[in-house]
C-alpha positions as CSV (number, residue, x, y, z in Angstrom):
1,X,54.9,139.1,95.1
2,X,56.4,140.0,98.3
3,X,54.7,136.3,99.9
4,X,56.4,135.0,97.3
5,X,59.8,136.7,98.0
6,X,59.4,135.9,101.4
7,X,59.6,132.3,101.0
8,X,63.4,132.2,99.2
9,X,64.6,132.4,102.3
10,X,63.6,129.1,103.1
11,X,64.3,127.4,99.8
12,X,68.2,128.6,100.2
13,X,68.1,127.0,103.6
14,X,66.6,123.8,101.5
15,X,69.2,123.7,98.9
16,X,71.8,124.2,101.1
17,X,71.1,121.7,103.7
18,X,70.4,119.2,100.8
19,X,74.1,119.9,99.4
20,X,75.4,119.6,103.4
21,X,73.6,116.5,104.5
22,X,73.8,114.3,100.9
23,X,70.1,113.8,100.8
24,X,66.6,114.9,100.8
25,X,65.9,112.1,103.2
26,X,67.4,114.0,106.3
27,X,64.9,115.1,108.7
28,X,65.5,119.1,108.3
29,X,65.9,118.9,104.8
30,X,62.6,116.5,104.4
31,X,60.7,118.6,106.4
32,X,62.0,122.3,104.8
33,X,61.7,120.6,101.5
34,X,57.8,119.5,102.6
35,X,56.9,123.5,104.0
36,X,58.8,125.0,100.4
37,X,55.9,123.6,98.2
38,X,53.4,123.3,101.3
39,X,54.1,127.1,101.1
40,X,54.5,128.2,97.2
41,X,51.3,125.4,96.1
42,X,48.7,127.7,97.8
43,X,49.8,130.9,97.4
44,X,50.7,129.8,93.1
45,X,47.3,128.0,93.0
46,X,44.9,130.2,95.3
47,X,46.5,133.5,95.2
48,X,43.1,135.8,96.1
49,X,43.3,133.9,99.6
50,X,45.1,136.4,101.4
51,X,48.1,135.1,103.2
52,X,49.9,137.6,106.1
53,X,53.6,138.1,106.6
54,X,53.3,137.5,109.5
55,X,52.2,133.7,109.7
56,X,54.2,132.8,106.8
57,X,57.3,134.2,108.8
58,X,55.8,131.9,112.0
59,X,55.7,129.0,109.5
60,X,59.4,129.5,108.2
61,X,60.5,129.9,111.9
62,X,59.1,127.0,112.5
63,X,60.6,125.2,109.8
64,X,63.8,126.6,111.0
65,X,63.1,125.3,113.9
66,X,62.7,121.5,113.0
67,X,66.2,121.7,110.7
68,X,68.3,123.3,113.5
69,X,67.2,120.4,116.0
70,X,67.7,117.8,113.4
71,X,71.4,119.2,112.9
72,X,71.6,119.4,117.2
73,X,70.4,116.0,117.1
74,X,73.0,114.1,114.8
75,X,71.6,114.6,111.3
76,X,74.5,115.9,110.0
77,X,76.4,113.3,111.2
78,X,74.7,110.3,109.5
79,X,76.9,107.9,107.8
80,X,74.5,105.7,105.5
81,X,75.3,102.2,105.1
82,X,76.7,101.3,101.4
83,X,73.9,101.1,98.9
84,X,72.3,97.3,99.3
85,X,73.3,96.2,102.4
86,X,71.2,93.6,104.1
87,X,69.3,92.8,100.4
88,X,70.4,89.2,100.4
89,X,68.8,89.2,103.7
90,X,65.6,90.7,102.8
91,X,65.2,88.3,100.1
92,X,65.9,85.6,102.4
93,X,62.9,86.9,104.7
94,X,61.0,89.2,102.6
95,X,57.9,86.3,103.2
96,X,57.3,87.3,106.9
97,X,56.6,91.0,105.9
98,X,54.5,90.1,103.2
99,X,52.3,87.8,105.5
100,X,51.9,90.3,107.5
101,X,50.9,93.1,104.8
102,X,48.4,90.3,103.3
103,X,47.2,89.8,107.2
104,X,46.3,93.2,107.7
105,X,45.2,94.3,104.4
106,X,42.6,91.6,105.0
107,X,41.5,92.6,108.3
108,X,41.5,96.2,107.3
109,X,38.6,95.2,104.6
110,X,36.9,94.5,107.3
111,X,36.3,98.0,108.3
112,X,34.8,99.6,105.3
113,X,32.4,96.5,104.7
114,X,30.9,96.1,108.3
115,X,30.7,100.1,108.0
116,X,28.8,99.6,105.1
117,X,26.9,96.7,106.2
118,X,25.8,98.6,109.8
119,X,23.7,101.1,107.3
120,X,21.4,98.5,105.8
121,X,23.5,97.9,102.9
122,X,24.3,94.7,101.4
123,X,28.2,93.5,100.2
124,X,26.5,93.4,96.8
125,X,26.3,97.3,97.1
126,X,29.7,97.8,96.3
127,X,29.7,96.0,92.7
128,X,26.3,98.2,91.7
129,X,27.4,102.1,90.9
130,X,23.9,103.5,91.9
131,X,23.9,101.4,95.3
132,X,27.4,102.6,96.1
133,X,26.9,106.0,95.4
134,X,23.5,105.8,97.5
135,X,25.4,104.2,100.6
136,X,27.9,106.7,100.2
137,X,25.9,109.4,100.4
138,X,24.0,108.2,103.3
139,X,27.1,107.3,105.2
140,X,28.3,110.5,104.3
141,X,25.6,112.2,105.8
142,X,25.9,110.1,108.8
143,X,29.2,110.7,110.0
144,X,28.2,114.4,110.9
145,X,25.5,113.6,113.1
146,X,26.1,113.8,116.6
147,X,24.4,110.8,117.2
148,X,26.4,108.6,114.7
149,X,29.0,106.0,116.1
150,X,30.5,103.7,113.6
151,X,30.3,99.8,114.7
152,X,32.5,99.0,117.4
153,X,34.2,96.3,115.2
154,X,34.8,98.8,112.2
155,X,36.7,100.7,114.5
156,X,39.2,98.1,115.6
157,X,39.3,96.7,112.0
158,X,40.2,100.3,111.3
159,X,44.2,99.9,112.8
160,X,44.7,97.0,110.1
161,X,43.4,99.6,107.6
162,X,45.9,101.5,108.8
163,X,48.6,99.0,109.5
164,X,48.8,97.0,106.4
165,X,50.1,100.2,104.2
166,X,53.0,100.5,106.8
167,X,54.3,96.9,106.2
168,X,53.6,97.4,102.7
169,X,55.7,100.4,102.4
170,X,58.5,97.8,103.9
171,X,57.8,95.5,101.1
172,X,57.7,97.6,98.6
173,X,61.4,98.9,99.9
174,X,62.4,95.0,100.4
175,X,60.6,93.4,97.5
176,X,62.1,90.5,95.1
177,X,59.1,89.2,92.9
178,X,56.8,91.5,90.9
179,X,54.3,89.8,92.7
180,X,55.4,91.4,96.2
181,X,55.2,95.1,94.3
182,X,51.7,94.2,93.6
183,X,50.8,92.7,97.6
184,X,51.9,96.3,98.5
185,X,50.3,98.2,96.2
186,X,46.7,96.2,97.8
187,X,47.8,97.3,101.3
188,X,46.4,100.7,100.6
189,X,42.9,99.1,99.4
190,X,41.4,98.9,102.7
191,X,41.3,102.7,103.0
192,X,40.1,103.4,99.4
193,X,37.2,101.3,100.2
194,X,36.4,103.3,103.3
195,X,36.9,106.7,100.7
196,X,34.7,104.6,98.4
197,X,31.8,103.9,101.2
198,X,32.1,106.5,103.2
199,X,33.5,109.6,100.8
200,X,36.3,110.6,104.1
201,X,39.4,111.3,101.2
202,X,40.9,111.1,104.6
203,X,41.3,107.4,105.0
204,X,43.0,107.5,101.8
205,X,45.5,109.8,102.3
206,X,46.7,109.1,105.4
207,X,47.2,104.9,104.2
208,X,49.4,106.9,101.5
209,X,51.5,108.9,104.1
210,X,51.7,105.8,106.0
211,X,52.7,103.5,103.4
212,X,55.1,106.3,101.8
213,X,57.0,107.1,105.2
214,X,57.5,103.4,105.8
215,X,59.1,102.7,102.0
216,X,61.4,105.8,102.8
217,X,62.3,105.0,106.4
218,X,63.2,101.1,105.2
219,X,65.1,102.9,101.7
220,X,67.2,104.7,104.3
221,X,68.1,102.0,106.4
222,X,69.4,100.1,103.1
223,X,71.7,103.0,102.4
224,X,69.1,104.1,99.5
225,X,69.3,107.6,100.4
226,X,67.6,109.0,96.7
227,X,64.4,111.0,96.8
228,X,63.7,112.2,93.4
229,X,64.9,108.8,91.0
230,X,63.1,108.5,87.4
231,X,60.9,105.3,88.5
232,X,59.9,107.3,91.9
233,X,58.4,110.2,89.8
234,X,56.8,107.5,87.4
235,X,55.1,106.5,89.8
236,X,54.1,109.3,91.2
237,X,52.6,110.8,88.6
238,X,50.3,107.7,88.0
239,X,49.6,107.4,91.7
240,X,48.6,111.2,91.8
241,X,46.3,110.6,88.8
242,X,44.7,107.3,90.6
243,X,44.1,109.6,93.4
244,X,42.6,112.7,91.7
245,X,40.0,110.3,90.2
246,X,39.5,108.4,93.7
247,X,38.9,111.8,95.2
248,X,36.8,112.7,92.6
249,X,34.3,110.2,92.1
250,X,33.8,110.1,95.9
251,X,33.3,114.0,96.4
252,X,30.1,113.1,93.7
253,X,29.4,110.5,95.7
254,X,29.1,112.6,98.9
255,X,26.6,114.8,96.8
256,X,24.3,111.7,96.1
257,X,25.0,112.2,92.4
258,X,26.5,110.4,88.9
259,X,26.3,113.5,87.5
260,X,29.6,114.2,85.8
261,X,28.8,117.9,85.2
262,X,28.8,118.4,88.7
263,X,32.6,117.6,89.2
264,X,33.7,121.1,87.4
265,X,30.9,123.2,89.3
266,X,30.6,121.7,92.7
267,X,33.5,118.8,92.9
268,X,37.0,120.6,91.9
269,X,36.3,124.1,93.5
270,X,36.0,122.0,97.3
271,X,38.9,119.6,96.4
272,X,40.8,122.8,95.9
273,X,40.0,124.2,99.1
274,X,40.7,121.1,100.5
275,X,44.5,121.1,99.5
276,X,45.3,124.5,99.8
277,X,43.0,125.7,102.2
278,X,45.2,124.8,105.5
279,X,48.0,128.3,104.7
280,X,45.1,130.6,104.3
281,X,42.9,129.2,107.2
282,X,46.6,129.4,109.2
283,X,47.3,132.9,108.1
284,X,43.5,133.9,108.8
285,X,43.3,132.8,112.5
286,X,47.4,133.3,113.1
287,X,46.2,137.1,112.4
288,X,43.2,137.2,114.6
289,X,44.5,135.0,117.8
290,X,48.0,133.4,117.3
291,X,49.6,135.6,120.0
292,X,46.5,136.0,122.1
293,X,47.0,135.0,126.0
294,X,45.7,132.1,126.8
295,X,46.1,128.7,129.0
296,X,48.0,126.4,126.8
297,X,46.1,123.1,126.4
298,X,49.2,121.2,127.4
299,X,48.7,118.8,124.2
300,X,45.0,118.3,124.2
301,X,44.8,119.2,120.6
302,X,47.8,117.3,119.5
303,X,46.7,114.3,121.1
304,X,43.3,114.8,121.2
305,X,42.5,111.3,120.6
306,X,44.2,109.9,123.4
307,X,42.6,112.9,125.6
308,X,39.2,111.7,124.6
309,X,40.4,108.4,125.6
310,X,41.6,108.9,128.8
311,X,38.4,111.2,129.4
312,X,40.2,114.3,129.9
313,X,38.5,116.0,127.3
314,X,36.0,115.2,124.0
315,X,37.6,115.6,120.8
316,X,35.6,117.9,118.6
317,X,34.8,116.6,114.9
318,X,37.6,118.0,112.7
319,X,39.6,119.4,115.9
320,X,38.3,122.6,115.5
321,X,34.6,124.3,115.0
322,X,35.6,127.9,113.6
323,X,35.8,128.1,109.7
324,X,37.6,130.6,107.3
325,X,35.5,131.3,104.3
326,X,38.0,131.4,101.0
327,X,37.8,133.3,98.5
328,X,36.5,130.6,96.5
329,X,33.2,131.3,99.0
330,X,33.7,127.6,100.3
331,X,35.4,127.1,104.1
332,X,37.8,125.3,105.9
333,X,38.7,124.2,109.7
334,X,41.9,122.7,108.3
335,X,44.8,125.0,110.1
336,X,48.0,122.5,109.9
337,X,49.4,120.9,113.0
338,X,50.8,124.2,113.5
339,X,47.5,125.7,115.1
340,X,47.4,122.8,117.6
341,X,50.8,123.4,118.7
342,X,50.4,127.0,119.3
343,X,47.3,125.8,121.3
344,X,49.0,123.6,122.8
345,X,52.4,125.4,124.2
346,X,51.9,128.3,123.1
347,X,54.0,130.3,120.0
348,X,57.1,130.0,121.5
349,X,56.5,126.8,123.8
350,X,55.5,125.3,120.0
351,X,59.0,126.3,118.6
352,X,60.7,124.8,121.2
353,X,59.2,121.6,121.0
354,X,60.1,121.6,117.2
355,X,63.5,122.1,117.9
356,X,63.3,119.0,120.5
357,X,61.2,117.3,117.5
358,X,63.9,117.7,115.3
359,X,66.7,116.8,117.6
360,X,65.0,113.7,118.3
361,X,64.2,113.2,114.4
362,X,68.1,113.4,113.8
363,X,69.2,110.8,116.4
364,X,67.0,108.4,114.7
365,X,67.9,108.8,111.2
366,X,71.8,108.5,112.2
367,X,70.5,105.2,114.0
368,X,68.4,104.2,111.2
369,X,71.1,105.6,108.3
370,X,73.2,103.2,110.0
371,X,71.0,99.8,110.1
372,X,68.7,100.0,113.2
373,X,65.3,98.4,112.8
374,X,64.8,99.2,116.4
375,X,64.7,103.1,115.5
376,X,63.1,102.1,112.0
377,X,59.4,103.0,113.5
378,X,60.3,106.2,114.9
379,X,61.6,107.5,111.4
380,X,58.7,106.2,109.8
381,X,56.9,108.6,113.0
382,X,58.8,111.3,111.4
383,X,58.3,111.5,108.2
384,X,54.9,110.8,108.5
385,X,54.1,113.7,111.3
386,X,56.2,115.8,108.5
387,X,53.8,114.8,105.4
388,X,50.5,115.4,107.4
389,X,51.8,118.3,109.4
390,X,49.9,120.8,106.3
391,X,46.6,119.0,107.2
392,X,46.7,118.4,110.9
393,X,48.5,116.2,113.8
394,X,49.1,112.7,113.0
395,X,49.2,111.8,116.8
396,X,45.6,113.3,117.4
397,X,44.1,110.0,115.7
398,X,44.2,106.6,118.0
399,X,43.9,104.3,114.9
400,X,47.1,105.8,113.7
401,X,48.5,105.2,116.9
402,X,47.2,101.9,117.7
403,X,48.7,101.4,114.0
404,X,52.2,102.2,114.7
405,X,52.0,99.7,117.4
406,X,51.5,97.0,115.1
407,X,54.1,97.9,113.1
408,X,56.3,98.4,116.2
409,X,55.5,95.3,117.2
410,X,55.6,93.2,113.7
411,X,59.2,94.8,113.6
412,X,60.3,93.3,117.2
413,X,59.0,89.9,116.1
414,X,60.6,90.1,112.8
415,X,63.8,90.6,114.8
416,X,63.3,88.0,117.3
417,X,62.7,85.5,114.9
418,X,65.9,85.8,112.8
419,X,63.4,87.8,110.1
420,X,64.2,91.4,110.1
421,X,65.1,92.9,107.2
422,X,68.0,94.9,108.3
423,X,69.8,91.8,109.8
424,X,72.9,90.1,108.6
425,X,72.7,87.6,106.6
């Protein structure tokens, strides 16, 4: 009871910054709004995992943090363009964005299937249950071996997994045909073929965030500022029920089994720790070592994609090698991008880099708020570090990165070319 009392702090500063700024969309409201269920979901749905005062007043500070750079930055000061402007423009060029969502989406197939294919398995595998489940399993098994490296050409197939959900989440925004609701809703297929082949629930979930941040940045820049609309929850709830039974089927997949009796014993319990697991395993370490002296790792954790790239140091699988056994007896080495932070700069060097996170996050929604498809990638940045931030750093993964650069890039073109879909008509 008293986590839970702890925690209306935050919600007031939620509600109230939602009734200040005029939307949910604004980066410290988004992001308090975020940490409010990212904080009441575990404790309501796991409360024998023990979670401290302590870290959950770290985790509202940090919160705090984010909303009072995003009102430093120029948050508050947004002025969103009238509801519609620049439609008759998308519809003019709505064609370029869908090319490029078909483009990638195709190229992104490309990843799971020479995966797939690279393990002795046959295209055909994927239209027989038993074979699927089989290569699943094995691939499963694979990716935790030291020794395992996925093809080469998976790998760089892997940004247009990762790509085509961002452009889709601009067609979806933009669309004028039913048929362009439909080309966005395949962008994400890529990446549930890779959950389906290779049971990481991963892939999937970050081509949502992706493809989510990208309708919500492009919404903005229309002057579409609504969050919570009837056909947004509609669709919510059937996505979330899609998903459920995605993760499901390939969490018995990663077992090697088509047993369905297995999914209440074995499946649910790990997809539960898997959700919620991140505020205790916080809370847990936070405890133990949070304040403990130590040389900051100056972004090695953050980034550590782009370390291991540049040779400066090897990312470790899962970022981290020490577990927290939950109550539920399973374990987790999922501590939020809060963990790498402190790791990073330290507690306080972490919260001050929020507030500059923030700050920065506000100067580009009062850019974007007000038309700019120059600024457009950088919001979609934001809301996107916001939505993983429970699970880990967005910025640690080089696929991700490489796929924002696409993006970036298919943006500039679509500009240069008379195409965006922010320009005047």
């Amino acid at each position: 009871m008293i986590v839970l009392v702890a925690t209306l702090p935050l919600l007031i500063l939620t509600v109230l910054g939602r009734a200040l700024l005029g939307s949910w969309l604004a980066p410290g409201v988004f992001f308090a709004l975020y940490w409010v269920a990212g904080l009441l979901l575990p404790i309501l749905l796991s409360p024998s995992d023990a979670v401290g005062i302590g870290p959950l007043l770290w985790l509202e500070g940090a919160v705090v943090a984010v909303f009072v750079g995003a009102l430093a930055g120029g948050g508050s000061r947004a002025i969103p363009l009238p509801a519609g402007r620049g439609r008759h423009a998308g519809e003019l060029h709505v064609a370029f964005f869908v090319w490029a969502t078909v483009a990638c989406t195709v190229l992104g197939l490309g990843a799971g299937v020479l995966a797939l294919v690279s393990a002795g398995y046959t295209v055909g595998a994927l239209f027989s249950p038993d074979n699927l489940v089989a290569a699943a399993h094995v691939l499963s098994l694979a990716r935790y071996s030291v020794l395992y490296r996925p093809p080469a050409s998976s790998q760089a197939l892997l940004v247009f997994a990762y790509a085509g959900p961002l452009f889709g989440g601009v067609v979806a925004a933009i669309k004028c045909r039913r048929s362009h609701a439909w080309i966005a809703a395949a962008s994400l297929l890529p990446a549930v073929l890779i959950t389906g082949t290779q049971t990481t629930k991963g892939s999937t979930f970050l081509a949502i965030v992706l493809w989510l941040s990208a309708y919500l940045a492009t919404r903005l820049a229309f002057g579409r500022r609504e969050l919570f609309t009837r056909r947004h929850m509609g669709v919510g709830v059937w996505a979330i029920g899609i998903v459920v039974v995605l993760f499901l089927a390939s969490g018995l997949a990663r077992l090697g089994s088509t047993n369905l009796l297995r999914v209440e014993l074995e499946v649910l319990p790990s997809m539960k720790d898997a959700a919620v697991g991140y505020l205790p395993a916080f809370s847990h370490w936070f405890q133990g070592a949070g304040f403990d002296l130590h040389e900051p790792a100056l972004g090695a954790y953050t980034f550590a994609g782009v370390f291991e790239a540049l040779g400066v140091r090897a990312r470790l699988g899962g970022l981290f090698t020490d577990f927290v056994t939950l109550s539920s007896g399973g374990t987790t080495n999922i501590y939020s991008l809060f963990r790498l932070l402190i790791e990073d700069f330290t507690p306080p060097g972490a919260l001050a880099l929020l507030i500059l996170f923030g700050a920065v996050a506000g100067m580009v929604y009062d850019r974007v708020a007000r038309g700019s498809v120059t600024a457009l990638p950088l919001m979609v940045a934001f809301y996107a570090t916001a939505i993983f931030s429970s699970i880990s750093s967005l910025w640690a993964y080089n696929s991700i990165l490489a796929a924002l650069g696409v993006f970036s890039v298919g943006l500039a073109a679509a500009q240069w070319r008379g195409s965006g879909v922010l320009s005047p008509a």
